[in-house]
N, C-alpha and C positions, 0 to 999 in steps of 0.2 A: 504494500500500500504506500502511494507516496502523495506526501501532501503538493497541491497545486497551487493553494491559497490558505489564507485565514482560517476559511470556511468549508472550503473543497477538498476532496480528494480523489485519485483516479479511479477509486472501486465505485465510485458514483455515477460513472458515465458506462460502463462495463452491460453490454449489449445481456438483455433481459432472457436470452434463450440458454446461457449458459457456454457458450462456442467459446471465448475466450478469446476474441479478436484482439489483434494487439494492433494498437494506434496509440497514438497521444493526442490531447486535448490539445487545439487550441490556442496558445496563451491570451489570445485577445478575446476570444469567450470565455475564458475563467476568469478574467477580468472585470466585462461584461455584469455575470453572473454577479459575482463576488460586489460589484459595484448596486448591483440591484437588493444583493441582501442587507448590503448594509444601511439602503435606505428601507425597505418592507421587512426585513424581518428575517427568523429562520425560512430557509424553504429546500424542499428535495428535489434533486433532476429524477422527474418521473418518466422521461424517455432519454438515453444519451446515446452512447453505438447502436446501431444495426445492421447486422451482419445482412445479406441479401436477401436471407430464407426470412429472417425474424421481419423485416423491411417489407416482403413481400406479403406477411399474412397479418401487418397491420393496417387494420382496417383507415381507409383514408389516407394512408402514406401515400409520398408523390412515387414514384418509379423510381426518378434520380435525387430521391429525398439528401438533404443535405447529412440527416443522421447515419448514411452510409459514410462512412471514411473515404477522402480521399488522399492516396501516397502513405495514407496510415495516419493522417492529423481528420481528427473529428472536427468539425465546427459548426456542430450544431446541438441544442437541448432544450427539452422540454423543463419547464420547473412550475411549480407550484408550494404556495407558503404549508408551511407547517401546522400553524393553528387552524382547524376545518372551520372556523368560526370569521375566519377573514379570508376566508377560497369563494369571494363573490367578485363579479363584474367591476363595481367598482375600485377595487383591490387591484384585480389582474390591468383595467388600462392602466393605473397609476404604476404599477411593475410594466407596463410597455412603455408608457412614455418614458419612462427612467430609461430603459434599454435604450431607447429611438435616441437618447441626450447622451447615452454611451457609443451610440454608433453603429449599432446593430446593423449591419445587411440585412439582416431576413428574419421580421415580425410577423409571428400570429398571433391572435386574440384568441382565448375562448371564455369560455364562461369563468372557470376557477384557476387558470394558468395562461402561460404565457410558451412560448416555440419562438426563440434566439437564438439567428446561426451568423456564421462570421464566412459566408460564400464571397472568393471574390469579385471585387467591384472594378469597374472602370473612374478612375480616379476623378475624370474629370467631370463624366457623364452622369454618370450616380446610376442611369437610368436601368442597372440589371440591379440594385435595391427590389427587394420585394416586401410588402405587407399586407394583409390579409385578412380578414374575422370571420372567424367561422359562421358558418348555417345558425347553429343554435343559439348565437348569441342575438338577443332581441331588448330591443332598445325601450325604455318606458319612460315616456314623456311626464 
């Protein structure tokens, strides 16, 4: 186990089927990450590697999801806070906009978490940036 950050460490990004891919994180999504708990709180990467198989039978992954490793550097995770009592909407965009003021390449929203990846960018264009919010997020005026 080695520690990444403060907060982090690499058994937390360790692809959920058990295969035992070997990558490294990142540094600028531990960063990221780490920059986000320190302002929201405790929270867990509830999605980090995926190996192709585990990628392939989550429901809603992209094909070339960014949680597949590329060259062996991961840059991408899912997180959501720790306390079940602050995993609502307005929680997660405050943990996106914080990301988005981190520099996040690639935001999604969802209801109780947040999907930040560090894909790269064309420096000058921004425009392969992506962000996103899911289906089931619903807006109440």
């Amino acid at each position: 186990m080695a520690k990444l950050s403060k907060n982090f460490s690499d058994y937390e990004f360790a692809c959920s089927c058990g295969c035992k891919s070997e990558f490294k994180v990142d540094g600028k999504l531990v960063n990221i990450l780490q920059g986000i708990r320190d302002v929201a709180g405790p929270m867990t990467v509830t999605s980090g590697c995926r190996c192709a198989k585990s990628n392939a039978a989550t429901v809603g992954a992209a094909p070339r999801s960014w949680h597949i490793p590329r060259k062996h550097v991961l840059h991408a995770a899912d997180v959501k806070l720790l306390d079940p009592t602050r995993r609502d909407l307005p929680t997660a965009i405050h943990m996106y906009v914080v990301a988005d003021q981190l520099d996040a390449h690639g935001l999604g929203l969802y209801i109780d978490r947040i999907h930040v990846d560090t894909r790269p960018v064309t420096v000058f264009s921004g425009a392969d940036r992506a962000r996103w919010i899911d289906k089931d997020v619903k807006w109440k005026w």
